[in-house]
LUMLUMDREN-2810 file (N, C-alpha, C; in Angstrom, 1 decimal):
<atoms>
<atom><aa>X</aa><ch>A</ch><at>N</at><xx>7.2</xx><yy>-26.5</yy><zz>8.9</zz></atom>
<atom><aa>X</aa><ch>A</ch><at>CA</at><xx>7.5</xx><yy>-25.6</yy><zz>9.9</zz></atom>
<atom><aa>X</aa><ch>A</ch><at>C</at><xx>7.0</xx><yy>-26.0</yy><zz>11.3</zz></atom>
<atom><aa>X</aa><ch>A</ch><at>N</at><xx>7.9</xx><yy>-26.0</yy><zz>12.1</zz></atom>
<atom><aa>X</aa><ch>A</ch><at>CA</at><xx>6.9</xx><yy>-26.0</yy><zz>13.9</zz></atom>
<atom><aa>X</aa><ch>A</ch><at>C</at><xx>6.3</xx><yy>-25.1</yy><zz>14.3</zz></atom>
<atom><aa>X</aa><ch>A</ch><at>N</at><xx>5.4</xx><yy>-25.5</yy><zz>14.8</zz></atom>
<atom><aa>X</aa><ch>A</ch><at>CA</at><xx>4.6</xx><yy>-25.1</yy><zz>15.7</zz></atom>
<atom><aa>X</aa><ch>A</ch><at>C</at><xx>5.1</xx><yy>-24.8</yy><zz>17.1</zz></atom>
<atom><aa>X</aa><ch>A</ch><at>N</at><xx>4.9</xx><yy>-23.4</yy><zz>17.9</zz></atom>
<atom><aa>X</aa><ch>A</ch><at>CA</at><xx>5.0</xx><yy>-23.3</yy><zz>18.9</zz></atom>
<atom><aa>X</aa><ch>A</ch><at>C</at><xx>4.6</xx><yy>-23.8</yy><zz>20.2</zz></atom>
<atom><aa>X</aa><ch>A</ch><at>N</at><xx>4.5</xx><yy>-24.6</yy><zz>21.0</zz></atom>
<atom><aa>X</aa><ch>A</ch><at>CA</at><xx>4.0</xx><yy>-25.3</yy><zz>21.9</zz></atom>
<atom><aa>X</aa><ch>A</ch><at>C</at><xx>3.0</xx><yy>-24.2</yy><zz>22.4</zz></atom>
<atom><aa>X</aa><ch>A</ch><at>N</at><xx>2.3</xx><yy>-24.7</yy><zz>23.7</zz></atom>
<atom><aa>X</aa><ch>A</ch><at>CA</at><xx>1.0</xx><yy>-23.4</yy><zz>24.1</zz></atom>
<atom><aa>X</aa><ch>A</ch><at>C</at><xx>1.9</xx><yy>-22.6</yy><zz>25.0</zz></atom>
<atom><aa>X</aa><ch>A</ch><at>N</at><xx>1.8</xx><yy>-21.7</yy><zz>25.1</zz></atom>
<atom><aa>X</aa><ch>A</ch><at>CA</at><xx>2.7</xx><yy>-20.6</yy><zz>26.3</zz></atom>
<atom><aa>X</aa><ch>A</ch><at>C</at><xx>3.6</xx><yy>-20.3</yy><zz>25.4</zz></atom>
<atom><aa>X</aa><ch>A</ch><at>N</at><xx>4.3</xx><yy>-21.0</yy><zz>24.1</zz></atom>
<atom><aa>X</aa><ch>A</ch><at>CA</at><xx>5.7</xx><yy>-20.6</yy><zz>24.0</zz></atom>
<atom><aa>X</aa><ch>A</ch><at>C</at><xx>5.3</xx><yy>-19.6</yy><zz>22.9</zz></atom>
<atom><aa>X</aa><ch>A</ch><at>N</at><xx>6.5</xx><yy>-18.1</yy><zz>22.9</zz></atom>
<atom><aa>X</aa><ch>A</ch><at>CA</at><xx>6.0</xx><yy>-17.6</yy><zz>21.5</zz></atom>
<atom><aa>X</aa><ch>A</ch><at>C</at><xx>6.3</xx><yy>-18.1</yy><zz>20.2</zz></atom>
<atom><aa>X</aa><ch>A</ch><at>N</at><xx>6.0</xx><yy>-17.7</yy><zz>19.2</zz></atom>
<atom><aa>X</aa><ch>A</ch><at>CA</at><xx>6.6</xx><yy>-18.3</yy><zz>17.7</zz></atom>
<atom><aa>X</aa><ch>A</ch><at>C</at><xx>7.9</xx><yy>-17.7</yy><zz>17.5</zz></atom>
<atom><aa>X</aa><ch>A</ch><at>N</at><xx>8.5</xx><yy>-18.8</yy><zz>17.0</zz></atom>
<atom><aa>X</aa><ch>A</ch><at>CA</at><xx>10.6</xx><yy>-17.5</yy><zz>16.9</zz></atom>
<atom><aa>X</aa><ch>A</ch><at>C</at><xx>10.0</xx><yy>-16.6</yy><zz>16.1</zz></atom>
<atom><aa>X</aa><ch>A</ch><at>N</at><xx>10.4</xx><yy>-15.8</yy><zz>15.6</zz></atom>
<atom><aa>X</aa><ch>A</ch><at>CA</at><xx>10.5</xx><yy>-14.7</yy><zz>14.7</zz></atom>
<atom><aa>X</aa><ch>A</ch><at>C</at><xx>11.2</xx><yy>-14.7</yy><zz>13.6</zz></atom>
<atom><aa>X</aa><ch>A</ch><at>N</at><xx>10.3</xx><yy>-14.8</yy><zz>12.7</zz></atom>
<atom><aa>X</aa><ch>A</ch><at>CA</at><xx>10.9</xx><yy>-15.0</yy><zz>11.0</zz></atom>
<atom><aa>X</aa><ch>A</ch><at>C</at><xx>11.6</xx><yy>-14.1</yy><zz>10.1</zz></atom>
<atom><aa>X</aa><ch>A</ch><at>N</at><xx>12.2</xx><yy>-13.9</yy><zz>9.3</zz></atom>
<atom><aa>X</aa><ch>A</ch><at>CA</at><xx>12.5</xx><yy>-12.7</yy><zz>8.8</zz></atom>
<atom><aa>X</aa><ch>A</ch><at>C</at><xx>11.4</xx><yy>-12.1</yy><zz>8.1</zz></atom>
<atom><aa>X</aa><ch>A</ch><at>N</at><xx>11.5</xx><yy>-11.1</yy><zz>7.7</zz></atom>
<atom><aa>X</aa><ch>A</ch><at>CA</at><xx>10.7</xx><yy>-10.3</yy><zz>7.0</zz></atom>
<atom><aa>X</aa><ch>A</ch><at>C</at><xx>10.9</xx><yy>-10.8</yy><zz>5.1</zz></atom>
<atom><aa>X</aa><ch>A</ch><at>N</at><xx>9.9</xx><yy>-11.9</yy><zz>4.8</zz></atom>
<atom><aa>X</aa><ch>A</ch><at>CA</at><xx>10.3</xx><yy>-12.0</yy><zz>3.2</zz></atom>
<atom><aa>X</aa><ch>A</ch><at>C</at><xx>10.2</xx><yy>-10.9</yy><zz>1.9</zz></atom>
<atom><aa>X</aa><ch>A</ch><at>N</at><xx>9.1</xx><yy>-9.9</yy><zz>2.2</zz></atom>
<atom><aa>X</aa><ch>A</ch><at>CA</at><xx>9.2</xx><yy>-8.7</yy><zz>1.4</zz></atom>
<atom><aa>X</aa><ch>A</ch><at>C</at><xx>10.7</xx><yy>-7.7</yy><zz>1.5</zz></atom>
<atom><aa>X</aa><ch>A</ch><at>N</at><xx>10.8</xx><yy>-7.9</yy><zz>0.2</zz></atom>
<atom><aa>X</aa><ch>A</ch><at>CA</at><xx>12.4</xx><yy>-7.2</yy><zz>0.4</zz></atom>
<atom><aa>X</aa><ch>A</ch><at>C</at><xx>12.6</xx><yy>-5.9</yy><zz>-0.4</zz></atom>
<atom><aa>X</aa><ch>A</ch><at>N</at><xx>11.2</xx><yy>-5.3</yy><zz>-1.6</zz></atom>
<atom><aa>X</aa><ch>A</ch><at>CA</at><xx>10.9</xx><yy>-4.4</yy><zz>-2.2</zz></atom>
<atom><aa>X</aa><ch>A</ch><at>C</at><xx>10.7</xx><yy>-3.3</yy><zz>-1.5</zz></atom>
<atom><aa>X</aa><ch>A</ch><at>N</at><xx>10.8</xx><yy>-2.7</yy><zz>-0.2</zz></atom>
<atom><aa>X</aa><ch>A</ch><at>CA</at><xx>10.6</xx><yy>-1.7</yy><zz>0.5</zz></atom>
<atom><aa>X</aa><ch>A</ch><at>C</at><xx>10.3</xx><yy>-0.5</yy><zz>-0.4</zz></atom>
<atom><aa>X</aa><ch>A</ch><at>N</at><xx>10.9</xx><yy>-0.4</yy><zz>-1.1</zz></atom>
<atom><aa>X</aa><ch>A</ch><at>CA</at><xx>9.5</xx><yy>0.9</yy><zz>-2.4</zz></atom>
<atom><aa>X</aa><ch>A</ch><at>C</at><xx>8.4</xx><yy>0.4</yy><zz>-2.5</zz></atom>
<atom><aa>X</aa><ch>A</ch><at>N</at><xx>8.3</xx><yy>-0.9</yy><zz>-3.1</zz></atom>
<atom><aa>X</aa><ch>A</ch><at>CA</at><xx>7.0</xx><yy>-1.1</yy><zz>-3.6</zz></atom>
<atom><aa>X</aa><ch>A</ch><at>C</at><xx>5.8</xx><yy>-1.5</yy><zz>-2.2</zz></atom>
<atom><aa>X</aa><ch>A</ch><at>N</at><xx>6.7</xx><yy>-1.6</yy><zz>-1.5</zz></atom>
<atom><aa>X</aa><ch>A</ch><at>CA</at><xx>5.4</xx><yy>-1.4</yy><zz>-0.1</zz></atom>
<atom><aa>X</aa><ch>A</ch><at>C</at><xx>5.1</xx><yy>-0.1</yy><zz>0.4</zz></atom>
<atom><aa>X</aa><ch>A</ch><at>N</at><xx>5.9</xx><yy>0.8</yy><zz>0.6</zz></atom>
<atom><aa>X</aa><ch>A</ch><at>CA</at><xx>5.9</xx><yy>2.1</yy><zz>0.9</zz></atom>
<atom><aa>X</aa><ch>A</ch><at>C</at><xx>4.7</xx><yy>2.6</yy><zz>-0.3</zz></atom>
<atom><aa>X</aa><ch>A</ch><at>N</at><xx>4.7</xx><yy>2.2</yy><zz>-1.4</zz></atom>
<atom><aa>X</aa><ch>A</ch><at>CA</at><xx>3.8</xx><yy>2.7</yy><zz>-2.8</zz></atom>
<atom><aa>X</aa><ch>A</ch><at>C</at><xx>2.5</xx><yy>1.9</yy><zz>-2.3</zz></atom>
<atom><aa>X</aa><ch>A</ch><at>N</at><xx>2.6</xx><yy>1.0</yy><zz>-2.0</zz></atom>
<atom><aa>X</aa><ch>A</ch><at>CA</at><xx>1.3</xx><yy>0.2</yy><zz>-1.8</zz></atom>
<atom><aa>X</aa><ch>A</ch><at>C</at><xx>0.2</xx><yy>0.8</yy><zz>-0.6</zz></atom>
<atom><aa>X</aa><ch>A</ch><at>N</at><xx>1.3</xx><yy>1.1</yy><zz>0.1</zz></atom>
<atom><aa>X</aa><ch>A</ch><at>CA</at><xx>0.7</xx><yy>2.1</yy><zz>1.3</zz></atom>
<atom><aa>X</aa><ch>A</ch><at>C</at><xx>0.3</xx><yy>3.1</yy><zz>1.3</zz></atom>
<atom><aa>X</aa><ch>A</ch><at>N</at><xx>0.9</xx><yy>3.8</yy><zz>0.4</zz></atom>
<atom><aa>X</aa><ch>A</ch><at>CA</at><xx>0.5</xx><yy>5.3</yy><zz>0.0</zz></atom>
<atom><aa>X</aa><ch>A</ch><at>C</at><xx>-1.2</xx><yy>5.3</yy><zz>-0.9</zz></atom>
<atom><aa>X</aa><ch>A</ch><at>N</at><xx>-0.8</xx><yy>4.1</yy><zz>-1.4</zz></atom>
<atom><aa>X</aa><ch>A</ch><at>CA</at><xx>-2.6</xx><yy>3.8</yy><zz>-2.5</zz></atom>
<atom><aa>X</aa><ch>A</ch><at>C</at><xx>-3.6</xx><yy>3.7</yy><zz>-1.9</zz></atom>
<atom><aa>X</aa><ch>A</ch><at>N</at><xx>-3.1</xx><yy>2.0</yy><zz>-1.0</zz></atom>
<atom><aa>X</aa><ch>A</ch><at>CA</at><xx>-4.3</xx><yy>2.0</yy><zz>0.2</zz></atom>
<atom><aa>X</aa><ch>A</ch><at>C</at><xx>-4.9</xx><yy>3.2</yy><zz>0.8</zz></atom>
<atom><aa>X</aa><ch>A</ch><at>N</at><xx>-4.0</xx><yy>3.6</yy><zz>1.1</zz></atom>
<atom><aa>X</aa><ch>A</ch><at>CA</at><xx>-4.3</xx><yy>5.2</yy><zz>2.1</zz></atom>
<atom><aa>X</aa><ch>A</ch><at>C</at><xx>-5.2</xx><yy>6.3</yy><zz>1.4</zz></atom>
<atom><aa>X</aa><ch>A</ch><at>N</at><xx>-4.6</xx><yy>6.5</yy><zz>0.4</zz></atom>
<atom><aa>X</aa><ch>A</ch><at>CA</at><xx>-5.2</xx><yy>7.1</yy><zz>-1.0</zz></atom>
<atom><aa>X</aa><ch>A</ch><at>C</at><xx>-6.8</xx><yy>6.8</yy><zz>-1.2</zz></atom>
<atom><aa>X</aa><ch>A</ch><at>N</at><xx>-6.7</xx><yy>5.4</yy><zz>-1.8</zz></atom>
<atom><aa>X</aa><ch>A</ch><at>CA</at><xx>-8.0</xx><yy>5.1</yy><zz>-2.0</zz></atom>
<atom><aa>X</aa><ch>A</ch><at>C</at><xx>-9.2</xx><yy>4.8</yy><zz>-0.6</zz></atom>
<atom><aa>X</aa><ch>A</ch><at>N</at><xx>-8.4</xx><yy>4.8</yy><zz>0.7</zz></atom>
<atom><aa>X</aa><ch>A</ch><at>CA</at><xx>-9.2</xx><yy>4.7</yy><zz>2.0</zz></atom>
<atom><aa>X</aa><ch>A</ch><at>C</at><xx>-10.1</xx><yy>6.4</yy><zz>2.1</zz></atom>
<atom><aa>X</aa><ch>A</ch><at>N</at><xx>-8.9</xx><yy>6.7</yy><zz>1.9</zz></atom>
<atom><aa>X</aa><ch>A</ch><at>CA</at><xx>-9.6</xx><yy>8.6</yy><zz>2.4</zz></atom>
<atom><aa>X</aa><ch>A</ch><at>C</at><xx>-10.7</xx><yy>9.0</yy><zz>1.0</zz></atom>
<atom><aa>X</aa><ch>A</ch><at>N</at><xx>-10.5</xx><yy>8.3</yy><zz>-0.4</zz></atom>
<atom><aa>X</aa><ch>A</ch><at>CA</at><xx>-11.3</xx><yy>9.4</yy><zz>-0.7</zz></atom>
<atom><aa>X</aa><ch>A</ch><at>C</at><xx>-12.4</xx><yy>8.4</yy><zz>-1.2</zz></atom>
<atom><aa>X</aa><ch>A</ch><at>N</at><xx>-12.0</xx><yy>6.8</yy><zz>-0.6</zz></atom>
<atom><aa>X</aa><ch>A</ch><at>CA</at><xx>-13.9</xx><yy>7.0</yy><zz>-0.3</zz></atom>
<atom><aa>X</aa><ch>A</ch><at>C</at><xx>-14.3</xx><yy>6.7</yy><zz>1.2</zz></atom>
<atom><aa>X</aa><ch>A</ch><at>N</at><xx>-13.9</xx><yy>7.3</yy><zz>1.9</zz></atom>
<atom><aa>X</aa><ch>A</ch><at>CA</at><xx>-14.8</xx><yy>7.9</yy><zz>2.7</zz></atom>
<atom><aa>X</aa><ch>A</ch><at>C</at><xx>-14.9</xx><yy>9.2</yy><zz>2.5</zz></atom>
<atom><aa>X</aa><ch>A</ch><at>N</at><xx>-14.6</xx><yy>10.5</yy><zz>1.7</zz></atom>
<atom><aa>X</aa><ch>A</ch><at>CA</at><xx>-14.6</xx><yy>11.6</yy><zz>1.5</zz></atom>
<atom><aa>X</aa><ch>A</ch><at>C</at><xx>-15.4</xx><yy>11.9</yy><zz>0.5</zz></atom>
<atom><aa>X</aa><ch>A</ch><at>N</at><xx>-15.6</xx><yy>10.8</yy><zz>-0.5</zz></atom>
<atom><aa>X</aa><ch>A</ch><at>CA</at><xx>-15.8</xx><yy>11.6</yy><zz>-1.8</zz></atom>
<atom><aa>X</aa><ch>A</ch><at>C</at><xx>-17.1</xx><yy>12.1</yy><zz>-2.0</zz></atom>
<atom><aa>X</aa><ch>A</ch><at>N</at><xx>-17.8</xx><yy>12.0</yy><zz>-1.0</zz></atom>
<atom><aa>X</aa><ch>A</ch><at>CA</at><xx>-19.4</xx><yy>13.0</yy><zz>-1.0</zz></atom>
<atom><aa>X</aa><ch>A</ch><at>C</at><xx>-19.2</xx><yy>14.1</yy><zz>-0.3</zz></atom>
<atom><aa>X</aa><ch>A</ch><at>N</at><xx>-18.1</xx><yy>14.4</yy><zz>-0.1</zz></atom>
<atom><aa>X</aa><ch>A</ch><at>CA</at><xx>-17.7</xx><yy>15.7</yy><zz>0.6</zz></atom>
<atom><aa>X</aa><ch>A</ch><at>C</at><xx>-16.6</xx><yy>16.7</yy><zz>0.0</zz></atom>
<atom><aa>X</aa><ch>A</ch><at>N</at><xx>-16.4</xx><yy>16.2</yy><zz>-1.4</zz></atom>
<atom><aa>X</aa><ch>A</ch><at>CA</at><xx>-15.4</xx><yy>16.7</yy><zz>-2.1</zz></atom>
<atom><aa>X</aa><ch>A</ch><at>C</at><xx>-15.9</xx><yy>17.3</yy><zz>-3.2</zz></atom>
<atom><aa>X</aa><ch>A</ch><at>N</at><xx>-14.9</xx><yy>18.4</yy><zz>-3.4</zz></atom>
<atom><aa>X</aa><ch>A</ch><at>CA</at><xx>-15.5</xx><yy>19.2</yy><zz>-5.2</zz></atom>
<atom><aa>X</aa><ch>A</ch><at>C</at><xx>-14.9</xx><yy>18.7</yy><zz>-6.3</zz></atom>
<atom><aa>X</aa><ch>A</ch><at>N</at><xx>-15.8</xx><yy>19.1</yy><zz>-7.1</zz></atom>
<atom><aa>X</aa><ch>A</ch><at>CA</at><xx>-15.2</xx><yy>18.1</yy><zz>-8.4</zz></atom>
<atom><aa>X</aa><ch>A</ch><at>C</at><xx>-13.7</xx><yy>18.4</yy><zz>-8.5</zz></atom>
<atom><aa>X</aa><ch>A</ch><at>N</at><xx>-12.9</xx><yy>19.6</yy><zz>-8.2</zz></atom>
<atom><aa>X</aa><ch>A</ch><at>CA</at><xx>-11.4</xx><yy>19.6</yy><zz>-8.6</zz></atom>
<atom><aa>X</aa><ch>A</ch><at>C</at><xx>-10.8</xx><yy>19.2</yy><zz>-7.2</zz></atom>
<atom><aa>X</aa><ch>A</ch><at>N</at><xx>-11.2</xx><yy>19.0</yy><zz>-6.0</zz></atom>
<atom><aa>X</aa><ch>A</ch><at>CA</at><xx>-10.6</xx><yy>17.7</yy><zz>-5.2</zz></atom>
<atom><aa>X</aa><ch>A</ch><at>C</at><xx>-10.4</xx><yy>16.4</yy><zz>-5.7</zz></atom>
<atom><aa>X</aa><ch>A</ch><at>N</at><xx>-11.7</xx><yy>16.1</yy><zz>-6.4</zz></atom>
<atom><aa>X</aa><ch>A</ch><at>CA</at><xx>-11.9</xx><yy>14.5</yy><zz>-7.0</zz></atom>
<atom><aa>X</aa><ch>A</ch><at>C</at><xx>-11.2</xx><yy>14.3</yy><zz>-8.3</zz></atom>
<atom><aa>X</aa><ch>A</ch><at>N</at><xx>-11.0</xx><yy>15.6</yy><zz>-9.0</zz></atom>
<atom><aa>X</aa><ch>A</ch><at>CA</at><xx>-10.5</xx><yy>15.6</yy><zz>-10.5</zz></atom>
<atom><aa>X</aa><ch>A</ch><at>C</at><xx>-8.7</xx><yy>14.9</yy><zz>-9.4</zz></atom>
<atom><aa>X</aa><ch>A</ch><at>N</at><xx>-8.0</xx><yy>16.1</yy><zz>-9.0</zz></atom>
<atom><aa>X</aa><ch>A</ch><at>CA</at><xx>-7.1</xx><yy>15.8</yy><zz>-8.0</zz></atom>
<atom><aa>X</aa><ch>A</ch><at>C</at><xx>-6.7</xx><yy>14.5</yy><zz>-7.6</zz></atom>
<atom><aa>X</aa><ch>A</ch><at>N</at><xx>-7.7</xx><yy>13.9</yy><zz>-6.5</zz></atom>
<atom><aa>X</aa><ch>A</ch><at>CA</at><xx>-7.7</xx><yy>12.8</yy><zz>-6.0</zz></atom>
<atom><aa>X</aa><ch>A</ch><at>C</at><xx>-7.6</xx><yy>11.5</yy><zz>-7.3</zz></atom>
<atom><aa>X</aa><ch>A</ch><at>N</at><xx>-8.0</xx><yy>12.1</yy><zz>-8.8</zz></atom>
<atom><aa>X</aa><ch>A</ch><at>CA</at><xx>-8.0</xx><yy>11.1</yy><zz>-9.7</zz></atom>
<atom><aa>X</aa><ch>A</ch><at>C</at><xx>-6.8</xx><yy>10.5</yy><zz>-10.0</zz></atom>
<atom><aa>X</aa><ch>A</ch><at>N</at><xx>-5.7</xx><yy>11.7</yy><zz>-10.6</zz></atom>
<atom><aa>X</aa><ch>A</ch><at>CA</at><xx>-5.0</xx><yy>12.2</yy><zz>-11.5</zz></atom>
<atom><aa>X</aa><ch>A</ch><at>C</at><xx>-3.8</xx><yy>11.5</yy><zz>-10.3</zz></atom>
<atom><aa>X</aa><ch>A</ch><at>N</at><xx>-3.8</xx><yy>11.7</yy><zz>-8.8</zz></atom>
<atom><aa>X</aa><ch>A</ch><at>CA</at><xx>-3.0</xx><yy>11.4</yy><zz>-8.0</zz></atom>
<atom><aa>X</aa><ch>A</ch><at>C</at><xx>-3.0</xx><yy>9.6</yy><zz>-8.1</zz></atom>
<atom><aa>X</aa><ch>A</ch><at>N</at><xx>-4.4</xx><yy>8.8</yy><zz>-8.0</zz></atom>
<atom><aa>X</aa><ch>A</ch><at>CA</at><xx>-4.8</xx><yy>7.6</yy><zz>-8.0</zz></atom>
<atom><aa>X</aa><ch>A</ch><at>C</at><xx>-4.0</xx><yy>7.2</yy><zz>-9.5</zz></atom>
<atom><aa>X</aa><ch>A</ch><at>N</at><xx>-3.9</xx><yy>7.4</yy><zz>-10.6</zz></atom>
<atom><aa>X</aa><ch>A</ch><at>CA</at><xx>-3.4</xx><yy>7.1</yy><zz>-11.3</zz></atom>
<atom><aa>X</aa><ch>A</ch><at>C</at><xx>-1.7</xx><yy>7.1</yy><zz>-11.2</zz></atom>
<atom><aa>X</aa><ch>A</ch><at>N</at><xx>-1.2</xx><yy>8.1</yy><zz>-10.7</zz></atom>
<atom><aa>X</aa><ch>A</ch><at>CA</at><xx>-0.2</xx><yy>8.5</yy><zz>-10.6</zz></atom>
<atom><aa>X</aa><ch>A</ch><at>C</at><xx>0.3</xx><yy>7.3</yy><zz>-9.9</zz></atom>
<atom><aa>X</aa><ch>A</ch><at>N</at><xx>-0.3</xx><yy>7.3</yy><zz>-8.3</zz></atom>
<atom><aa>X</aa><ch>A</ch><at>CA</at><xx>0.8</xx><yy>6.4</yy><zz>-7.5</zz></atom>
<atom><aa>X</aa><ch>A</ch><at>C</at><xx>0.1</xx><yy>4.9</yy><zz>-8.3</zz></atom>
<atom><aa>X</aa><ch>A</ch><at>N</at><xx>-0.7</xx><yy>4.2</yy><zz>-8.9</zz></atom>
<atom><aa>X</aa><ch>A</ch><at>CA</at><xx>-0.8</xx><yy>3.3</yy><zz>-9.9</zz></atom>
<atom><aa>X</aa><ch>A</ch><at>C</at><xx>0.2</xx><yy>2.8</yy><zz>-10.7</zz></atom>
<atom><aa>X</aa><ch>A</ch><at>N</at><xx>0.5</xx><yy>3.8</yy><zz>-11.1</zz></atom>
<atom><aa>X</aa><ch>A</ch><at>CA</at><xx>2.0</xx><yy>4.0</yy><zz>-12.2</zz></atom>
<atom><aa>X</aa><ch>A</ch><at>C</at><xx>3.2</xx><yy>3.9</yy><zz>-11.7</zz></atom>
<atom><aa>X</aa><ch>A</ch><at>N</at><xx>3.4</xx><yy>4.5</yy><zz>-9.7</zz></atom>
<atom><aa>X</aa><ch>A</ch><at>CA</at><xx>4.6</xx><yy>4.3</yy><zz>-9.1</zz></atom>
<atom><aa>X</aa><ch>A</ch><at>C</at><xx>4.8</xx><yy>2.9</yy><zz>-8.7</zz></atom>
<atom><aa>X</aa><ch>A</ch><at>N</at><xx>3.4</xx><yy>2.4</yy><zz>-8.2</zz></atom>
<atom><aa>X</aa><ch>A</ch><at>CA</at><xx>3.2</xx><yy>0.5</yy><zz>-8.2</zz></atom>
<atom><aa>X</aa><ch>A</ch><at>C</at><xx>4.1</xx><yy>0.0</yy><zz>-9.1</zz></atom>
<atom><aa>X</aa><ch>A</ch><at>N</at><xx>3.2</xx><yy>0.1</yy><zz>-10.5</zz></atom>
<atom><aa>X</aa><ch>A</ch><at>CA</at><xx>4.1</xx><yy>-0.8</yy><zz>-11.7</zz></atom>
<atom><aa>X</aa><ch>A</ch><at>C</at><xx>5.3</xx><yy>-0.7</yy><zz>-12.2</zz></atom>
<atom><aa>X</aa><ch>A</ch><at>N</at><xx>5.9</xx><yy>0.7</yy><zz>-12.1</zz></atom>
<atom><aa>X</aa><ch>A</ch><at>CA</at><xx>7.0</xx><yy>1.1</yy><zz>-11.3</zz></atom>
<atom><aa>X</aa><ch>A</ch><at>C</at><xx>8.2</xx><yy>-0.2</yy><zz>-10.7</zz></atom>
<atom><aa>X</aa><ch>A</ch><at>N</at><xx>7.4</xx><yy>0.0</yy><zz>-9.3</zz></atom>
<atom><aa>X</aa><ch>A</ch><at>CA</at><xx>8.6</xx><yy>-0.6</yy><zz>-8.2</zz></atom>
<atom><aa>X</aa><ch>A</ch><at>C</at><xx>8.1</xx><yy>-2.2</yy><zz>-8.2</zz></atom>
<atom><aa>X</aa><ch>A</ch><at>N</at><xx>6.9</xx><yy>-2.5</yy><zz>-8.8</zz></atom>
<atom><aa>X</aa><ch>A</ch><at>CA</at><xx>6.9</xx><yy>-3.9</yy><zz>-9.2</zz></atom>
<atom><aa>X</aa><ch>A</ch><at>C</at><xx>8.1</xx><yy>-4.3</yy><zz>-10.3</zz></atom>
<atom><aa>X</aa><ch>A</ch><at>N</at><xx>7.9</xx><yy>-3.7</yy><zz>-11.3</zz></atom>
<atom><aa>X</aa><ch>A</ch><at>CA</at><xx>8.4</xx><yy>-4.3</yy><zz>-12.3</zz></atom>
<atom><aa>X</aa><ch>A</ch><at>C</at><xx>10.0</xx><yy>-4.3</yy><zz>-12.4</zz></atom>
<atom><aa>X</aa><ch>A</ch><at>N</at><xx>10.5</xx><yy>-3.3</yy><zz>-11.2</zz></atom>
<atom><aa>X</aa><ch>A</ch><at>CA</at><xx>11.8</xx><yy>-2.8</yy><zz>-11.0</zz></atom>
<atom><aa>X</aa><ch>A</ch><at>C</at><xx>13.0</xx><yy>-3.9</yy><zz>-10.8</zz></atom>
<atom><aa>X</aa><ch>A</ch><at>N</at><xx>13.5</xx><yy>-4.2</yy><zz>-11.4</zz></atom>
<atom><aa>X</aa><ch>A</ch><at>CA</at><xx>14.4</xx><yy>-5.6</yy><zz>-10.6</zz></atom>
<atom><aa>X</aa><ch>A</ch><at>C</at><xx>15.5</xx><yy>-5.2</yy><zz>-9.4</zz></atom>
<atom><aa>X</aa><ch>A</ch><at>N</at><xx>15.8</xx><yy>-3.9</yy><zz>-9.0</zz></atom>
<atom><aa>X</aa><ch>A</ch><at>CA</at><xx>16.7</xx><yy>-3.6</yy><zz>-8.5</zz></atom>
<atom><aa>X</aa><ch>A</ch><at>C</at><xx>16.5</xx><yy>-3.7</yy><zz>-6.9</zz></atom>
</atoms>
């Protein structure tokens, strides 16, 4: 692949991720697992029970849209 000279920008590649669920799902986890640990000293146990049961959940939507061939 080239390299852009200095000043010049890089062309623009296509986008190779083509699973658009399974990134949308990935996003949702990240996000998931971002908020509740910064939250979880500030949560009751049936927030955290919640926050669990959901963690697993979108886990399952991952393997899901991984495994998906469509």
């Amino acid at each position: 692949m080239k390299r852009a000279k200095a000043g010049q920008a890089e062309p623009e590649r296509p986008d190779r991720r083509t699973n658009r669920e399974l990134r949308e799902v990935l996003d949702d986890l990240v996000n998931h697992v971002r908020h509740v640990a910064r939250h979880v000293d500030e949560m009751t146990p049936e927030e955290v029970t919640y926050a669990q049961e959901r963690l697993e959940w979108l886990a399952d939507e991952v393997w899901r849209a991984a495994a998906s061939r469509d």
